[in-house]
N, C-alpha and C positions, 0 to 999 in steps of 0.2 A: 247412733252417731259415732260410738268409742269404736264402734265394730268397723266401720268404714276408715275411720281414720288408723285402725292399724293392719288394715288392709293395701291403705295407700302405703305406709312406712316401710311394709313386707315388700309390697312392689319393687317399691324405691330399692331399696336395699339389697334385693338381687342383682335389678338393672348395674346399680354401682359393682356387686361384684362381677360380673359377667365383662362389663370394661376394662377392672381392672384386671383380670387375668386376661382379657386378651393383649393388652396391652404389653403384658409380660410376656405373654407367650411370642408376640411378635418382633422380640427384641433382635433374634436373627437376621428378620427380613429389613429390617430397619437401614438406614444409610449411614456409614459410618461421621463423626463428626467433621465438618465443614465451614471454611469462611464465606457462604452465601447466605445471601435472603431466599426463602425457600418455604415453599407450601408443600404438603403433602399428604396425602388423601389414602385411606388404608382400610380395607376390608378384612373380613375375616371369618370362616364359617368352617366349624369343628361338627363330625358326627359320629357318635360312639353308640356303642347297643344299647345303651340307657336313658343317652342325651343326645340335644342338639341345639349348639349355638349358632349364633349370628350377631358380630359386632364389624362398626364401622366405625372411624374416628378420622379427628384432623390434626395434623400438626403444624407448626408455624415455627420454627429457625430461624433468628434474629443474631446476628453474629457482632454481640455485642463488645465483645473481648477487643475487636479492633481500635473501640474509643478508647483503651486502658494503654495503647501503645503509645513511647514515648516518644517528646515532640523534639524536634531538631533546633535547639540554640541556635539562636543568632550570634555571630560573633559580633562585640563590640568594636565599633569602629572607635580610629581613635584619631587626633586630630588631626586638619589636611597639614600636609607640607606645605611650610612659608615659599609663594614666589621669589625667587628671588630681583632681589632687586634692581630697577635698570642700569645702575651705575656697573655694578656684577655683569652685565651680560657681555659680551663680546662683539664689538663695533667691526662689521664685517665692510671694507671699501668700498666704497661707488663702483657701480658697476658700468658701463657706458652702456646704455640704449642699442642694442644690434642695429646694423643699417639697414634701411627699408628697400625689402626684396621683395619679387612678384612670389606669389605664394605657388608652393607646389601642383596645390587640390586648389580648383573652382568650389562651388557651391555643388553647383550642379554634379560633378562628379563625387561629389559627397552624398548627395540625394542621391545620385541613380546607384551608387554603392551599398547605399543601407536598403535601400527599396530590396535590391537584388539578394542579398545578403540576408533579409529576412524572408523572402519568396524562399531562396535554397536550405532558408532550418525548417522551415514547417515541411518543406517536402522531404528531408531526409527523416523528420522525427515521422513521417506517413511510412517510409518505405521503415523503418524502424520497430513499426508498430507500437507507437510508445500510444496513440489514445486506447487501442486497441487492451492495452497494458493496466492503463488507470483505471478503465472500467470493469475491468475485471477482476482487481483488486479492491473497488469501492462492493463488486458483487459480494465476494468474500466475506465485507466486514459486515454487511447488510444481512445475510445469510447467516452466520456468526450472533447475532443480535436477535434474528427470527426463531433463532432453535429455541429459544424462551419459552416459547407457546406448545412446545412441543414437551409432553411429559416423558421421564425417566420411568421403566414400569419394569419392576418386579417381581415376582412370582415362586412361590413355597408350596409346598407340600409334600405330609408328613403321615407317615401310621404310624401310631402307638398303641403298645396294650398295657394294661395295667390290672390288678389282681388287688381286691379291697375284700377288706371283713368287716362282716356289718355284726351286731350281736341284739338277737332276735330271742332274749328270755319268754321261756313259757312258761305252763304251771309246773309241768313236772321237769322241766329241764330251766331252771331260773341261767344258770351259763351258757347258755345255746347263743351259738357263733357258725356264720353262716360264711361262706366264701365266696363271692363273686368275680367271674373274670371277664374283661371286656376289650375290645381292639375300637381303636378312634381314626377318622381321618383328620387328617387338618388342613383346607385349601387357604393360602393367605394370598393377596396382592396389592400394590402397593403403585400411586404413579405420585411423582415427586414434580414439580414443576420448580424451576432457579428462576423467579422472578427479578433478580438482577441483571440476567444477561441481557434483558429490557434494554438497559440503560448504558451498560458494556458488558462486553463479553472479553475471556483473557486469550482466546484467539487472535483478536485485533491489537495484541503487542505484536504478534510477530506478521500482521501483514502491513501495521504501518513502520516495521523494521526492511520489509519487504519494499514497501514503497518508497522509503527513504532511498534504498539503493538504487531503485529505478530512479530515482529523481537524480540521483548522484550520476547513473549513467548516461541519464537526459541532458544535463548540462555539460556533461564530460562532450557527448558527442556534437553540442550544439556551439563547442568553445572552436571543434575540430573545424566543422563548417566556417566559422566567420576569420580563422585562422588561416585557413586553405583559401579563401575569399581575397583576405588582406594580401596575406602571402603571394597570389598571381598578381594585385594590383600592386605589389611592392616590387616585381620581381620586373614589370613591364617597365616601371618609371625610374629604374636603377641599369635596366637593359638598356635603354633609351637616352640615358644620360651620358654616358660616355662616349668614345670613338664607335665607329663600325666595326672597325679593324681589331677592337680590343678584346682577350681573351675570355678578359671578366661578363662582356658583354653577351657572349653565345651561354657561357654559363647561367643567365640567369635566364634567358630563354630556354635553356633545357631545364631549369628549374621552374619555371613558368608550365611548362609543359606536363612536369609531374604534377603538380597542384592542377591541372586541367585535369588528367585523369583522376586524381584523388577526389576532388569532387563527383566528377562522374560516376564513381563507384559508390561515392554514399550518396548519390540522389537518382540511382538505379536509372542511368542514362540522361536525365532530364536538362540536367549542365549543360551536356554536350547539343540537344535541341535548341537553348536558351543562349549559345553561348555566342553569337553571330547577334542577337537584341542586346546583351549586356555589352560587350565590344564596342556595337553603335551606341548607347546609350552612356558608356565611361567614357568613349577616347572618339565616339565621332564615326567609326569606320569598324564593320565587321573585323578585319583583319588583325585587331590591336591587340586581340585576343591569343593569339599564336606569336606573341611577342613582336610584331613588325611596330616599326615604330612612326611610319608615314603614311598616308590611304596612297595605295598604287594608283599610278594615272590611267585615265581609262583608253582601250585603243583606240590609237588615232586611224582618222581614215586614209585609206592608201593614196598616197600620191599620186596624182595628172602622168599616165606616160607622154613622153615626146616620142611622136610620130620617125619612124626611121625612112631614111632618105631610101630610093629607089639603087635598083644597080644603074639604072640607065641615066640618073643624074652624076651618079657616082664617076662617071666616065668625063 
């Protein structure tokens, strides 16, 4: 029973040295220190004239160091500023009630405005390609997140020799020293998995730095739309209001005109299809649209001739 039991011990006791030089030995291959959570999986098999090993181990990287980072104070707030009081404020005079005028805008051309006006951003942010845009940045972070599963892998190898004396006393030679020389291979590898990238990855700062500015260009060009929109319907009802005759008034039909093209150009023609139903649909009559300001009358039909007298009554 003693005999077995220090047979196990002998075992044991290899196995543990066998680990722990490999373990040393593979400190090359190893990944340098990091703030991730991280698994890592490591072979390792050495072969020399004498010997041959075979160790495998795991590692586990807990990047504990980041709980020890200090925390950001609050600054103390300190007490609100006293209202002041209504006798303090400043008694501003009645103002008289403006007199009651027909209003500018109907309803109706308030709806068919906004109707139109959101029809013309969805189709420029199309010709824009801005969903085109979001999805592919959403790919990115999705992608970004998926290399997780994907291991980091490694790979070593190494020859060594080394030259050992052993000392092999006999009878007649009691200092008999012996000299051995040997060459070793050493294959090591190594796949590391970053089990946080699970949960984020540090790629997705700079694609939601990315998307941010898409979004900032999205609204940029969505302000241009409903601006170019307002701008013609501001431009018809300022044309329309003054004399025929008056200077101001051609001007804001040629201003009306370039916001006709402007839009055209950010809704790659579609304006210009559309633009004969928003006309009817703001002001009543296609033509509103190209700044006239009354629906033309339609042609009348031609007048009755009277019959021309003869030469021979003519006499």
């Amino acid at each position: 029973m003693s005999r077995s039991w220090g047979r196990f011990w002998r075992v044991l006791g290899s196995l543990c040295g066998i680990t722990a030089a490999a373990e040393a030995q593979s400190l090359p291959v190893a990944a340098p220190a990091s703030e991730h959570f991280e698994v890592a999986l490591h072979a390792r098999s050495m072969r020399a004239s004498a010997r041959a090993e075979q160790a495998a181990w795991l590692t586990l990287t807990l990047p504990l160091d980041e709980l020890a980072l200090p925390r950001i104070a609050q600054q103390p707030v300190g007490p609100p500023t006293p209202a002041p009081t209504p006798s303090a404020l400043p008694v501003a005079p009645p103002v008289a009630p403006p007199a009651s005028t027909a209003p500018l805008v109907s309803f109706a051309q308030l709806r068919a405005l906004t109707e139109f006006s959101r029809r013309a951003t969805v189709v420029a942010l199309g010709v824009a390609g801005a969903a085109a845009e979001r999805r592919r940045l959403d790919s990115l972070a999705s992608r970004a997140r998926a290399s997780a599963l994907l291991p980091e892998l490694r790979l070593r190898a190494a020859r060594n020799t080394d030259q050992a004396l052993r000392w092999v006393p006999t009878t007649d030679d009691p200092s008999r020293i012996t000299q051995a020389d040997g060459a070793g291979l050493v294959l090591e590898v190594s796949a590391t998995f970053r089990l946080d990238r699970l949960l984020f990855a540090r790629e997705e700062l700079t694609v939601e730095r990315v998307r941010q500015q898409a979004g900032e260009e999205r609204l940029k060009l969505e302000a241009r739309v409903q601006s170019a929109l307002l701008g013609l319907f501001r431009a018809h009802q300022l044309g329309c209001a003054g004399e025929p005759d008056d200077p101001k008034a051609a001007g804001q039909v040629i201003k009306g005109l370039e916001l006709f093209q402007e839009l055209d150009n950010l809704t790659a023609g579609w304006f210009s299809d559309q633009a004969a139903s928003f006309g009817r649909a703001v002001w009543g009559f296609p033509e509103a649209v190209l700044g006239v300001c009354s629906e033309p009358l339609p042609p009348s039909a031609a007048g009755a001739t009277n019959p021309v007298a003869s030469l021979e009554n003519s006499e």
